[in-house]
N, C-alpha and C positions, 0 to 999 in steps of 0.2 A: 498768390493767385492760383485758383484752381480752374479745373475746365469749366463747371456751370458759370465760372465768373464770364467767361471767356466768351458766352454767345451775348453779354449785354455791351461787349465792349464793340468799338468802331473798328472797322476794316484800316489796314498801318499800309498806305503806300511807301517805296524806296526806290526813289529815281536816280540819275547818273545820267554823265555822257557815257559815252564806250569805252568799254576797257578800264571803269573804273573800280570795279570789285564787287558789282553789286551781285553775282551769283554766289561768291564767296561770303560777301556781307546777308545776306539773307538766310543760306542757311547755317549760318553762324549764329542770326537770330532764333530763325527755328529751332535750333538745339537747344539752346537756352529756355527757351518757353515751354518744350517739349518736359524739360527736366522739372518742370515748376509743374508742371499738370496743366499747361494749355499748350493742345494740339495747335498745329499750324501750316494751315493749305496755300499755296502760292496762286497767284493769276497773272501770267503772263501778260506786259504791257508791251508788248516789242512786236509788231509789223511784219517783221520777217522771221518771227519763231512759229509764224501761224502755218509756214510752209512744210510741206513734207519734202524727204528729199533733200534739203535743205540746210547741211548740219553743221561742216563743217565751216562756210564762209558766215552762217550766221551766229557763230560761236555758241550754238546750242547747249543749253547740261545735258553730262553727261548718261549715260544710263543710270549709275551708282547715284548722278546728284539727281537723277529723277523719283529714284526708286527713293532718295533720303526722305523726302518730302512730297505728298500728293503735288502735281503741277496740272495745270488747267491754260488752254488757250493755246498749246502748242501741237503741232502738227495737227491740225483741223483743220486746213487747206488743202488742194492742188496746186501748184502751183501755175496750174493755169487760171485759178479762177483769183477774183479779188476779194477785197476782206475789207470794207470801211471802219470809219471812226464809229459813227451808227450801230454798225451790228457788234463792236467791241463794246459800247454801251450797254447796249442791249445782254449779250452774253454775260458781261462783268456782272450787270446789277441783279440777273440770275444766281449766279454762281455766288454772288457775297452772300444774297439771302439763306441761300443751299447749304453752305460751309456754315454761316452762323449759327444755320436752325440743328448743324451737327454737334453746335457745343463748340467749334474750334475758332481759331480767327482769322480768317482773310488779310494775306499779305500779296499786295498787287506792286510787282519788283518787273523794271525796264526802263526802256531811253525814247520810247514812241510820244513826247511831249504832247501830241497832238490829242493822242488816248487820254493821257492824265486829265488834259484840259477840259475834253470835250465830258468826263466821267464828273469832273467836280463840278465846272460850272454848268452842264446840258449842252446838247449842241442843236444847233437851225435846222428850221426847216427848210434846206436848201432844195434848188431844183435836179432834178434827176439826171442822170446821165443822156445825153443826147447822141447817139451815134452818130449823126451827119456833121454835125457842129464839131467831133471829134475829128474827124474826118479831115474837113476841111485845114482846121488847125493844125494834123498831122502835115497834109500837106504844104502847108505856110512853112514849118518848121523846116522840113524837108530842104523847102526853098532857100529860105532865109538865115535858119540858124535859131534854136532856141534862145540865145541872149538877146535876137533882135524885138523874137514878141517878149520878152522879159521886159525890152524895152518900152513896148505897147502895153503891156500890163502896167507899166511905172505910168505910162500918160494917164491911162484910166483908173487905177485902185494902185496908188501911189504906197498906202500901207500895208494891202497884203503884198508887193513887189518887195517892199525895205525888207520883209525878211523871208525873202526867197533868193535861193540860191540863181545867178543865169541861166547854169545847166540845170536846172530841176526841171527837167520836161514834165514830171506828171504832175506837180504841184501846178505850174504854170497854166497846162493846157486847162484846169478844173477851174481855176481864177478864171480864165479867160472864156472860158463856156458858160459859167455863170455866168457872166457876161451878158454873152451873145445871147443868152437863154431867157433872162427875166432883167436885162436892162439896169442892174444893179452890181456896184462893185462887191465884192467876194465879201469884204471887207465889213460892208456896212451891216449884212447877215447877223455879223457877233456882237454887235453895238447895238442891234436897236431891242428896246425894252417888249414891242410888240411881237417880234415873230416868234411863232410857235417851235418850241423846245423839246427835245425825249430829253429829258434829265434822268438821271440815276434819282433813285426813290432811295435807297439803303440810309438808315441813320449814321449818321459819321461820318457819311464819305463826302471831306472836302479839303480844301489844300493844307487847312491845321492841321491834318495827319497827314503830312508830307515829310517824310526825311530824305533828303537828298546828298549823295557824295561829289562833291564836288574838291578839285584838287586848288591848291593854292598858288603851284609853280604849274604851269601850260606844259615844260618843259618834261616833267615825271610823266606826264600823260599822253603826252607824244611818243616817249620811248617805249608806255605800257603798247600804243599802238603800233608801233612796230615791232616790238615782242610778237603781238597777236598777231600780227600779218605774214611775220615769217614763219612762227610756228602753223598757220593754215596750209599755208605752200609745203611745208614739209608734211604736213599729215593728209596731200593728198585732196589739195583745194579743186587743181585745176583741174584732174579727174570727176570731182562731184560734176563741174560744171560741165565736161567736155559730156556726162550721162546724161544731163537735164539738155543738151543742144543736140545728140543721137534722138531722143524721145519725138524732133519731128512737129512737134504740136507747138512748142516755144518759141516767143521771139523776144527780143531787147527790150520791145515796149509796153509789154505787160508789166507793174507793180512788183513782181515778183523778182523779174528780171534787171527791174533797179535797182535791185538795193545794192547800197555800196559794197562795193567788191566783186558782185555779181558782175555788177553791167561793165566794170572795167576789164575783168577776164574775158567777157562773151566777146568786148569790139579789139579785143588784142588777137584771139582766137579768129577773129571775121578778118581782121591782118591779116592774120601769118593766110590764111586759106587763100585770102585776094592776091598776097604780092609775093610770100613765100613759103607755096603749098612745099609739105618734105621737109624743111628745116625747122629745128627747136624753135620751140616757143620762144621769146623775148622777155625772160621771166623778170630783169633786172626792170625791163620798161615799165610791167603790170606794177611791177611792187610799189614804181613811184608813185603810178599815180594811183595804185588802189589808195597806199598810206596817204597821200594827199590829200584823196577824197574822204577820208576814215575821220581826219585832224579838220575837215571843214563841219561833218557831221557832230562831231564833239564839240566843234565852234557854233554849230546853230544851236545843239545841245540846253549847252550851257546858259547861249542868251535867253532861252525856254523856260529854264530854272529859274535865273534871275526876275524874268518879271513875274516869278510867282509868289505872292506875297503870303505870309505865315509858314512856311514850308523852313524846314531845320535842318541847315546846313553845315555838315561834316566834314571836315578837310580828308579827303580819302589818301594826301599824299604824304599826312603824317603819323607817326611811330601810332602803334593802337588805335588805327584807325575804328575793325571794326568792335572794340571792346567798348569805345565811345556810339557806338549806332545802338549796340546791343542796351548801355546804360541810358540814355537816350531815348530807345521805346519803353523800358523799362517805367524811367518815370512817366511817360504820356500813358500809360497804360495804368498807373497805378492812380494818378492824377483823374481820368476817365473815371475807374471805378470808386475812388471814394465819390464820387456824384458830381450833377452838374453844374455846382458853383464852385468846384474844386479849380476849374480849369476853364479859359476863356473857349469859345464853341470855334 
């Protein structure tokens, strides 16, 4: 394979729950293709790499694994501001073109399912954000408890609730705005053949170029997740966050502020301030349920993967893992270039 081969071939997505090796499996890939003569740019799929700021609760690469490889999609937020599936589309379907027309190939490596999806299949044209309708539901929540409109969202869009978290405040409150907004569950958006789409235009990009790590025992995956969560607390987690809640302008319920780990340090820290300002932190409490929250996120993960059908699936919890990813694109890619009847689309 050389480089001119390399701008007719398709963009190689590599998904995962968390913590399952996909920074290491990617540019493990890239070395490999690098030594063959095709360059290889990354495009961040992950939600929370879009923040600055940001680094060590969303287990960001590091400078050395940034500098290994061009990366794209990370730290081009505020963390005040928000980032949709929409402008990840948008962005992606730029940048694949941009990296191709260099001669190199676009590898789009993360755990944000909702990116992958919305990038292969296109995503709705949904109704806009409505500030009052937020509002309001903020207030409901307030009152009642996120599980209980979880449980309103289950009476009215029965399908997007099955795979929502109770706690997912921001998933829920968007279900349920749609809603309010255009009288239609969230749900029926992705289902009907008529509504209008921003689809990804790039040739190749759809879930047959999907490799995915996935582990085969729950059990290895869980320990990788508290590996990561203890090695965060010691490199200085709870300081990142205690700088983004000094800055003043942040709160819990921005996007940014959710993400797991984030939002369970910020209401541990909202603790100690309410009931015991002066005394240590409660670090044994955050860990439980950050890791808790961490093991749910790789559980809705995973169920994301699964219903993606054509996507090539990796045991990431056995020996040679990534020497099997690396042989893996290897054949998709060689399969691609000998032409289009080599290989089903």
């Amino acid at each position: 394979m050389t480089a001119p081969e390399a701008a007719t071939l398709p963009a190689i997505a590599l998904a995962g729950p968390t913590a399952s090796g996909k920074t290491a499996g990617a540019l493990a890939l890239a070395a490999v293709l690098g030594r063959r003569g095709t360059p290889v740019e990354i495009i961040s799929v992950d939600s929370a790499l879009v923040y600055r700021g940001m680094d060590i609760g969303t287990a960001k690469p590091t400078p050395a694994e940034l500098a290994a490889v061009p990366h794209h999609l990370i730290d081009i937020r505020d963390p005040l501001q928000a980032y949709s599936a929409a402008e990840f589309v948008q962005d992606a379907t730029r940048l694949i073109a941009e990296i191709r027309a260099r001669g190199a190939l676009p590898l789009l490596v993360g755990g944000t399912m909702l990116y992958f999806k919305a990038l292969f299949d296109g995503i709705d044209d949904m109704p806009p954000a409505d500030p009052a309708v937020r509002a309001r539901l903020e207030a409901q929540a307030a009152e009642l408890g996120w599980p209980a409109l979880h449980a309103e969202l289950a009476r009215i869009d029965p399908v997007t609730a099955a795979r929502l978290a109770p706690a997912d405040s921001q998933r829920i409150q968007r279900a349920l705005e749609v809603w309010h907004v255009s009288g239609r569950p969230l749900s029926s958006f992705h289902t009907t053949s008529t509504t209008k789409k921003i689809a990804a235009s790039a040739d190749g990009i759809s879930a047959g170029a999907l490799f995915s790590l996935e582990p085969d025992d729950r059990a290895w995956l869980h320990a990788r997740i508290a590996q990561r969560f203890d090695a965060m607390l010691a490199g200085g987690f709870i300081d990142e966050v205690q700088a983004l809640r000094a800055r003043g302008d942040l709160h819990p319920d921005l996007p940014s502020m959710r993400c797991v780990g984030y939002r369970q340090a910020w209401e541990e820290l909202d603790f100690q301030a309410r009931h015991a300002p002066g005394t240590p932190l409660n670090l044994a409490a955050l860990r439980e349920r950050g890791i808790a929250a961490t093991r749910q996120l790789a559980k809705r993960q995973i169920t994301w993967l699964r219903s993606m059908p054509g996507r090539h699936a990796i045991a990431c919890d056995q020996p040679g893992a990534e020497a099997r990813l690396v042989e893996a694109v290897l054949q998709r890619l060689a399969q691609r270039a000998a032409g289009p009847g080599a290989v089903a689309a």
